[in-house]
SESERO-387586 format. One record per residue (C-alpha): residue in three letters; chain; x, y, z. Coordinates in steps of 0.5 Angstrom, whole numbers, plus 500, padded with zeros to 3 digits. Layout:
! residues N
[atom 'ALA','A',[X,Y,Z]]
...
This chain:
! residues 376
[atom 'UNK','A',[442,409,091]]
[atom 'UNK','A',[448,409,087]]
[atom 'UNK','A',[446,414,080]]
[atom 'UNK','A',[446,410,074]]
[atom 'UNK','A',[453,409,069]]
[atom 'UNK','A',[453,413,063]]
[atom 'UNK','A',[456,408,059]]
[atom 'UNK','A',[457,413,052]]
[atom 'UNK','A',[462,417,056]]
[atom 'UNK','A',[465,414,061]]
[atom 'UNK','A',[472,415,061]]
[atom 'UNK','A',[477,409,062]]
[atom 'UNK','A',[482,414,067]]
[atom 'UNK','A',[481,420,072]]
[atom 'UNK','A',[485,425,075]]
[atom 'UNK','A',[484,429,080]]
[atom 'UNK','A',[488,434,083]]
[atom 'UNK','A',[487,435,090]]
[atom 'UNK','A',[487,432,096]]
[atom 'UNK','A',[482,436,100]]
[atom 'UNK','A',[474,434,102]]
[atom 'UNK','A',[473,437,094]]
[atom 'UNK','A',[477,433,091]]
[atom 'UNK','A',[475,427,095]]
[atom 'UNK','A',[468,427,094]]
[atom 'UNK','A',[469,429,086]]
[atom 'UNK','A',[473,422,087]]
[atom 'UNK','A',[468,418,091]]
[atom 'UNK','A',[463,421,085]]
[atom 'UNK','A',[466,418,080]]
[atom 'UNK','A',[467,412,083]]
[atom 'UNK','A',[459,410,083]]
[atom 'UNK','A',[458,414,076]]
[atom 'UNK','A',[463,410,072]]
[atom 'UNK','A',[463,403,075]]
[atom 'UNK','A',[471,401,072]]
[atom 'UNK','A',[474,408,071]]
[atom 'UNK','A',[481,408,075]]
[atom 'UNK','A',[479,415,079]]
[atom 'UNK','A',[488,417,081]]
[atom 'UNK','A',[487,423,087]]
[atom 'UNK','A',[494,427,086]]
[atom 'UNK','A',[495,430,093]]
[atom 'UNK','A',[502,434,094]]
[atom 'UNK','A',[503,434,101]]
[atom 'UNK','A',[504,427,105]]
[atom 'UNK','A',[497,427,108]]
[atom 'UNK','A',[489,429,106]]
[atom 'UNK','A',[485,434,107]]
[atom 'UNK','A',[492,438,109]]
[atom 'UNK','A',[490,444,108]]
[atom 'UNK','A',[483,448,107]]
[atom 'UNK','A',[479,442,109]]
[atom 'UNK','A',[483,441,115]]
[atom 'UNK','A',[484,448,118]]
[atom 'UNK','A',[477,451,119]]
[atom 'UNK','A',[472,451,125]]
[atom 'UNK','A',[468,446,122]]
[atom 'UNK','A',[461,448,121]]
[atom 'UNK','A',[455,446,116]]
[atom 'UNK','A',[453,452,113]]
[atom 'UNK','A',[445,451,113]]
[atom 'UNK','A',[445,456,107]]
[atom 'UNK','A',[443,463,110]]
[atom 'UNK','A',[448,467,106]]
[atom 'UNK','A',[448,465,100]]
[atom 'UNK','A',[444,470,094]]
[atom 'UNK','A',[438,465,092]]
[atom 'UNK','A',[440,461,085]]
[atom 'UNK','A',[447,462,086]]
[atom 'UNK','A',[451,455,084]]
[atom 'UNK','A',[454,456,092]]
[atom 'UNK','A',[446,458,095]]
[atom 'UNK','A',[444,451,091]]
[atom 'UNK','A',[449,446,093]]
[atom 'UNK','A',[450,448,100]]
[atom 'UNK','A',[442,447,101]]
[atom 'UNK','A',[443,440,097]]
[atom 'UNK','A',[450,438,101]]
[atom 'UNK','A',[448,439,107]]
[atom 'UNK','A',[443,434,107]]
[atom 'UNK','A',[448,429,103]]
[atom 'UNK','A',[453,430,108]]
[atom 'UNK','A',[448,429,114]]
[atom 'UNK','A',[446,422,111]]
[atom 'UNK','A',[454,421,109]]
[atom 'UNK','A',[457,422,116]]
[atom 'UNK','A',[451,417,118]]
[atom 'UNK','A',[452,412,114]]
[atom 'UNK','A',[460,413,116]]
[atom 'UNK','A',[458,413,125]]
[atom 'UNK','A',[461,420,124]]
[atom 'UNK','A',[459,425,129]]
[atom 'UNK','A',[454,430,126]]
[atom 'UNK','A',[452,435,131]]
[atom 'UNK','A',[446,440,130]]
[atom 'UNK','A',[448,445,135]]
[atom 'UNK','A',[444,451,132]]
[atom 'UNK','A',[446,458,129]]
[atom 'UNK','A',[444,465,133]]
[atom 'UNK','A',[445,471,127]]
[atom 'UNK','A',[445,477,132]]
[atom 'UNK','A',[444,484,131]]
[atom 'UNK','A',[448,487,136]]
[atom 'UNK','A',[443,495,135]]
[atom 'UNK','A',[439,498,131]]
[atom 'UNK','A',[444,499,125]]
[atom 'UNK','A',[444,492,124]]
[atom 'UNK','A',[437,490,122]]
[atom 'UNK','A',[437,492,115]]
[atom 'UNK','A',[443,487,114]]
[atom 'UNK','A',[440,481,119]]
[atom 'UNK','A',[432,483,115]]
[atom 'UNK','A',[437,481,108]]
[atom 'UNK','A',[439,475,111]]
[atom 'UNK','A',[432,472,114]]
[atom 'UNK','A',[430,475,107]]
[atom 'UNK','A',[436,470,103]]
[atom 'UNK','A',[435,464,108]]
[atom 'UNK','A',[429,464,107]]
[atom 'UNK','A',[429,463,100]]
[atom 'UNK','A',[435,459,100]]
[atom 'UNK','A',[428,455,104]]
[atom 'UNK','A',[433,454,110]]
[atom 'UNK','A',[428,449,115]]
[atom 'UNK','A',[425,452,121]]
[atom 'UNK','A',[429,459,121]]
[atom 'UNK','A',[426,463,127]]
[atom 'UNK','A',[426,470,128]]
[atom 'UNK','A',[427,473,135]]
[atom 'UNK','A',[427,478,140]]
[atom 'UNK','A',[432,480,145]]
[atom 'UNK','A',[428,475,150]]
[atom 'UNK','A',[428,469,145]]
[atom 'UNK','A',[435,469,143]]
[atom 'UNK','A',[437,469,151]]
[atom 'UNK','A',[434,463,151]]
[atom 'UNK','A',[438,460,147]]
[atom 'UNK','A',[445,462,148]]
[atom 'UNK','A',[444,466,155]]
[atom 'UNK','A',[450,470,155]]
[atom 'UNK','A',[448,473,148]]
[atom 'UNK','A',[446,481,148]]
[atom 'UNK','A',[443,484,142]]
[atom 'UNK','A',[437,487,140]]
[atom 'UNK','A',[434,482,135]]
[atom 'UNK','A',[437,474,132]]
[atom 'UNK','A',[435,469,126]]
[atom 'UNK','A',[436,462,129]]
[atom 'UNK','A',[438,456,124]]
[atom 'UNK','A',[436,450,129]]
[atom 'UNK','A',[439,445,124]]
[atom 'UNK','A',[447,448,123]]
[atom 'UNK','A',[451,443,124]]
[atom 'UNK','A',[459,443,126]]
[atom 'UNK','A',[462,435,123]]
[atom 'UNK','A',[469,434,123]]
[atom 'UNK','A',[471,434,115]]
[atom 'UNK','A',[478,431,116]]
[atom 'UNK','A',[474,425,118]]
[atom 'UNK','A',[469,425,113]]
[atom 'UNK','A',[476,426,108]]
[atom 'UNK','A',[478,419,111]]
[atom 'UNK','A',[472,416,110]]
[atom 'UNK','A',[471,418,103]]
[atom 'UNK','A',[479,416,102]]
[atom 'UNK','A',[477,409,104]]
[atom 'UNK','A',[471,409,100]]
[atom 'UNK','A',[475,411,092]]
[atom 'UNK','A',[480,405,094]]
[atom 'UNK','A',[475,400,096]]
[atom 'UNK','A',[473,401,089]]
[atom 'UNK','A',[479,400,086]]
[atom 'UNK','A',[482,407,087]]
[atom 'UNK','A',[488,410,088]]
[atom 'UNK','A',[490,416,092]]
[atom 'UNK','A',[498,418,092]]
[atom 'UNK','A',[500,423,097]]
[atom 'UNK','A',[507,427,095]]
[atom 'UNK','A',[505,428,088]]
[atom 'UNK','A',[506,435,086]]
[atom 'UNK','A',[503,436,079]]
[atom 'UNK','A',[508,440,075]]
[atom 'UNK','A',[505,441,068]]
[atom 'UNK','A',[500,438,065]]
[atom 'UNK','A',[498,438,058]]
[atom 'UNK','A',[492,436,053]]
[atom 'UNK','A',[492,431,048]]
[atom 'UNK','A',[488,429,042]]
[atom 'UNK','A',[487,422,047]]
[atom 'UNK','A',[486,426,053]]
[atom 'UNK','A',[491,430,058]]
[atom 'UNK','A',[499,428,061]]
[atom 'UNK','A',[500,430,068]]
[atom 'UNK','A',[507,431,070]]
[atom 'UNK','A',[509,429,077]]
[atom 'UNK','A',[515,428,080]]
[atom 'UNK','A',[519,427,073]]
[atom 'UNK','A',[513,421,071]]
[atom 'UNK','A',[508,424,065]]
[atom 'UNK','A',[501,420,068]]
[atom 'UNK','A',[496,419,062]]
[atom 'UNK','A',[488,419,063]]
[atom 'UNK','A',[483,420,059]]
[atom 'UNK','A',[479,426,063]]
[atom 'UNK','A',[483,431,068]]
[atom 'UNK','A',[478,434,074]]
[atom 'UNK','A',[481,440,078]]
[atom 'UNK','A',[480,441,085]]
[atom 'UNK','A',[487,444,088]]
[atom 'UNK','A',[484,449,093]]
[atom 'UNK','A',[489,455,093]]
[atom 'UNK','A',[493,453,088]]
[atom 'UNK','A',[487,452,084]]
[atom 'UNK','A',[488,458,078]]
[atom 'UNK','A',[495,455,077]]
[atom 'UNK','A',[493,448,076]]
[atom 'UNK','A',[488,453,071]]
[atom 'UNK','A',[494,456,068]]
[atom 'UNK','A',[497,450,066]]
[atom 'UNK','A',[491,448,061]]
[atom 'UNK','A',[492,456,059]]
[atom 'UNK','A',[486,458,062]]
[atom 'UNK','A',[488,465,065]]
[atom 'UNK','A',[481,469,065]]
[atom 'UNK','A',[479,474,070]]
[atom 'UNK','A',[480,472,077]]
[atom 'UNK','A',[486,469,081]]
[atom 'UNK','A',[486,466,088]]
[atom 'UNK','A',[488,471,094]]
[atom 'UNK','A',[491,467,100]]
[atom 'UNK','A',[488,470,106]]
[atom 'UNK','A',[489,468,114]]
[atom 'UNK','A',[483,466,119]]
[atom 'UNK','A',[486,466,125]]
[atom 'UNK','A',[482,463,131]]
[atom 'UNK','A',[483,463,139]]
[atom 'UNK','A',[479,459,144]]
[atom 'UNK','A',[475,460,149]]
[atom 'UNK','A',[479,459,156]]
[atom 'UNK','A',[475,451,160]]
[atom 'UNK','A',[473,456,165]]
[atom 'UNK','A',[468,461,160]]
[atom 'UNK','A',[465,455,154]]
[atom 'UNK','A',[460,454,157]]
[atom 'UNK','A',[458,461,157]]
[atom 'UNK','A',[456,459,149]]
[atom 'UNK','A',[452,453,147]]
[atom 'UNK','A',[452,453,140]]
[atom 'UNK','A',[454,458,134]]
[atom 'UNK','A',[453,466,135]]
[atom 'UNK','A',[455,470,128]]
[atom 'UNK','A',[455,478,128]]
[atom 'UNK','A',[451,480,122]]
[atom 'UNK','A',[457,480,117]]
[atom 'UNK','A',[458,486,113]]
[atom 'UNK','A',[455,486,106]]
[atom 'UNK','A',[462,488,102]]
[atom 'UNK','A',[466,482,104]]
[atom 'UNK','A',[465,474,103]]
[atom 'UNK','A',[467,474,111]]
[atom 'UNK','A',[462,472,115]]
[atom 'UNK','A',[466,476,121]]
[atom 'UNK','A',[469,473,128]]
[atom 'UNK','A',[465,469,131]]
[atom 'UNK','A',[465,463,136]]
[atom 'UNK','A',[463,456,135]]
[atom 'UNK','A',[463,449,139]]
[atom 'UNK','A',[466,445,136]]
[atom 'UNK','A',[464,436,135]]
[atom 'UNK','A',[471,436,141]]
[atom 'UNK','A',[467,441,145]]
[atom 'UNK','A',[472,446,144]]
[atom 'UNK','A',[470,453,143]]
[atom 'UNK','A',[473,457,137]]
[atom 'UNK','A',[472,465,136]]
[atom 'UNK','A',[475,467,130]]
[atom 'UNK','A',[477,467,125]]
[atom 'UNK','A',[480,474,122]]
[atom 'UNK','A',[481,476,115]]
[atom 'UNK','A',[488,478,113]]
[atom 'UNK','A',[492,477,107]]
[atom 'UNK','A',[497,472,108]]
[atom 'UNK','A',[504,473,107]]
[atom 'UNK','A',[504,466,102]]
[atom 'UNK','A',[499,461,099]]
[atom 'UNK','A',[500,457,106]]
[atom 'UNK','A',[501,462,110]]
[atom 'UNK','A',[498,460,117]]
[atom 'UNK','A',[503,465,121]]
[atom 'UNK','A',[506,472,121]]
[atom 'UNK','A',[513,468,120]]
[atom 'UNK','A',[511,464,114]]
[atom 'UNK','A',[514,468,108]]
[atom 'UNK','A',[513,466,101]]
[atom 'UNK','A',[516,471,097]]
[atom 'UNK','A',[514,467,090]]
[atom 'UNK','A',[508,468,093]]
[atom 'UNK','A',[508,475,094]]
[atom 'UNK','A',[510,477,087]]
[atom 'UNK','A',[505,473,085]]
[atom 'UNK','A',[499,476,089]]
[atom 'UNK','A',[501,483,087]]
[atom 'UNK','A',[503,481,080]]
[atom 'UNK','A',[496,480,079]]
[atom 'UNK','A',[492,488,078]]
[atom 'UNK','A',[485,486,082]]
[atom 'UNK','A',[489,485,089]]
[atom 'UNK','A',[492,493,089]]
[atom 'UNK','A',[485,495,086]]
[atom 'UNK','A',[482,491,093]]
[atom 'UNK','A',[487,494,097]]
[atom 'UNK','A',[485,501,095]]
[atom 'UNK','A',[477,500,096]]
[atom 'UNK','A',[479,497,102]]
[atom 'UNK','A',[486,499,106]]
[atom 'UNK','A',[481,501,112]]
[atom 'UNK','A',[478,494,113]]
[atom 'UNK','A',[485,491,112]]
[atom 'UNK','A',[489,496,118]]
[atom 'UNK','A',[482,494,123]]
[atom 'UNK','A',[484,486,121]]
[atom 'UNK','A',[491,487,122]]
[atom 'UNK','A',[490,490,129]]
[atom 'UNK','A',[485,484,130]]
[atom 'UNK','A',[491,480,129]]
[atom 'UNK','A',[497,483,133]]
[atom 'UNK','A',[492,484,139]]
[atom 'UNK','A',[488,480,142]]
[atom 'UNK','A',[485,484,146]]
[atom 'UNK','A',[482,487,140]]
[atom 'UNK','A',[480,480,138]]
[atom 'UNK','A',[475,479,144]]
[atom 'UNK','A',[473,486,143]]
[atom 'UNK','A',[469,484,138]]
[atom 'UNK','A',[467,478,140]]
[atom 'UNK','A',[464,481,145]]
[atom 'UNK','A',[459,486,142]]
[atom 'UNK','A',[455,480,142]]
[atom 'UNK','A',[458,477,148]]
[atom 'UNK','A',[459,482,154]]
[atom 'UNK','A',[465,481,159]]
[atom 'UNK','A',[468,476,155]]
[atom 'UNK','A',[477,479,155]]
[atom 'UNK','A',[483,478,153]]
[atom 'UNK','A',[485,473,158]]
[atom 'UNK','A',[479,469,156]]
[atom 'UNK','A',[483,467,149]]
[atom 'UNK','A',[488,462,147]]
[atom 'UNK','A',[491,462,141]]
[atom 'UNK','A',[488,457,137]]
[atom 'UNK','A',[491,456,130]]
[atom 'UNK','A',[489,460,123]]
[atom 'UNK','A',[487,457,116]]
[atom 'UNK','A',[488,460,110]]
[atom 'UNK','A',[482,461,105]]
[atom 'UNK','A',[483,461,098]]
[atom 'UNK','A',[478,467,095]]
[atom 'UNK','A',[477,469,089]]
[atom 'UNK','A',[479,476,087]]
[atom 'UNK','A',[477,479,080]]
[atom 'UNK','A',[481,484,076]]
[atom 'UNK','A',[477,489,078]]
[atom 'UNK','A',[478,487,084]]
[atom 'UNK','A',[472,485,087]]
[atom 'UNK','A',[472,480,091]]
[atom 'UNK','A',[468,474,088]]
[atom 'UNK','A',[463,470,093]]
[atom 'UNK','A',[460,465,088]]
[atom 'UNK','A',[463,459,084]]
[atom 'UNK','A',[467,460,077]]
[atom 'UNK','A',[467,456,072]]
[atom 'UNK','A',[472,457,065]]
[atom 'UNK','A',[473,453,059]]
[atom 'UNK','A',[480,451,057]]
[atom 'UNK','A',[477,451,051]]
């Protein structure tokens, strides 16, 4: 069902920077909100979903991690549903392969006990807990002690959602223009000015959504705060043809509570392929996929900041292990391996990277929950 306009505040104009799945949903949103209102997505590069949206293994997050009343616990559990009926409607596949949490030793109940503990509350459906047995019948080749298993995580492939929530903004009369980089905006008593390519847009309101350029976009209203974006690269590697099959669905480590990442992991993907990664290394540039992409903008920017020298002292350690990671693939299977025995270096084929755009405070803590700032 469409909600119902809101005709007192309806806008005439809507902007929304950012042409990923976040900018797209919030376009389509208001399109059925406000019946009328010309809803404008401004993308700077050539096609949609080019970067975070299009650089990721896929997977729907069933809300197994998320500390409970967080907002990122609240809409993951809510979107997953959305999204499963939206992919219907859409003829997109939508594949509820499952995810096997896998403590590999003793050392690791305690966190997996807090992820049962949060899943649970967060009323993630059907979660079982299992033992070595029950984990091997449902991804024979897993070794460990103890499993959560979400039956219902799913993988889907967001480009296509993008694609789909594109046709659906132009059908109602939307407008989607890629190569539009924003280069300054600016709030009026008659609402904001965009400016792209040397051509000032006006609109009423004017929605953010622009991924790792997201704080800059912030900055430009002068909403500095205490948090900045810090790129960081997630490299993957996938399974030779001849060993997929050695894994059926997703198997998850149980991820270390200091940080946001969720640790190298393998999931099968809608195409059939198996992803194992990704790593966790700070990118040299916000779009920084590969050792040799070198922004040095980009790099003043992130150590301008004072929270990512604090990150790094609190955690140069962790930094060396995910730089080794990345420079060998032997230790990428050794990690994979803990949890998948026998799996070796020439069971890997180097499979891409996404960057993610992560939250850091000027404390330097690395921020795992939605942040919201008032420009006024």
């Amino acid at each position: 069902m469409h909600p119902e306009p809101v005709p007192h505040s309806s806008p005439r104009s809507v902007a929304v920077v950012g042409g990923g799945i976040l900018g797209l949903a919030v376009g389509r949103e208001l399109t059925r909100r406000f019946p009328g209102v010309h809803v404008l997505v401004l993308e700077k590069e050539d096609h949609l979903a080019s970067h975070q949206t299009g650089h990721n293994s896929g997977v729907v997050h069933a809300g197994l991690y998320y500390p409970p009343g967080s907002l990122k616990a609240t809409l993951c559990r809510r979107g997953v549903g959305l999204l499963h009926d939206f992919c219907t409607e859409h003829g997109i596949p939508y594949r509820e392969l499952g995810k096997l949490v896998v403590a590999t030793d003793e050392s690791e109940l305690d966190g997996l006990d807090g992820i049962e503990k949060r899943a649970r509350a967060n009323g993630v459906p059907d979660l079982a807990r299992l033992d070595a047995t029950g984990m091997r019948e449902v991804e024979p080749y897993v070794a460990g002690v103890a499993a959560l298993h979400s039956p219902h995580t799913a993988v889907v492939d967001f480009v296509a959602v993008c694609r789909a929530l594109a046709e659906e903004i132009t059908a109602a009369g939307g407008e989607i223009r890629l190569s539009s980089t924003v280069q300054a905006v600016r709030e009026t008593s008659a609402g904001v000015e965009l400016l792209v390519g040397g051509v000032v847009h006006r609109v009423d309101r004017m929605v953010a959504c622009a991924g790792l350029w997201s704080d800059a976009v912030a900055g430009m209203l002068g909403v500095s705060g205490d948090v900045r974006i810090v790129p960081f690269r997630g490299e993957y590697h996938a399974l030779a043809p001849a060993v997929r099959d050695r894994v059926r669905g997703l198997i998850y480590p149980v991820p270390d509570p200091r940080y946001p990442f969720l640790g190298i992991h393998l999931t099968r993907g809608v195409d059939d392929e198996v992803l194992v990664g990704p790593n966790a290394v700070l990118a040299l540039g916000y779009e920084g996929y590969r050792w040799r992409d070198v922004r040095v903008g980009d790099i003043r920017r992130v150590l301008a900041w004072p929270g990512t020298v604090r990150m790094a002292r609190q955690h140069w350690r962790t930094g060396v292990r995910e730089v080794s990671s990345s420079l060998s693939r032997r230790r990428f299977a050794e990690a994979a391996s803990r949890y998948l025995p026998g799996l070796r270096p020439a069971d890997l084929r180097r499979a891409g990277a996404g960057v993610r755009a992560q939250a850091v405070g000027r404390d330097g803590r690395l921020v795992d929950d939605f942040v919201l700032q008032d420009s006024g």
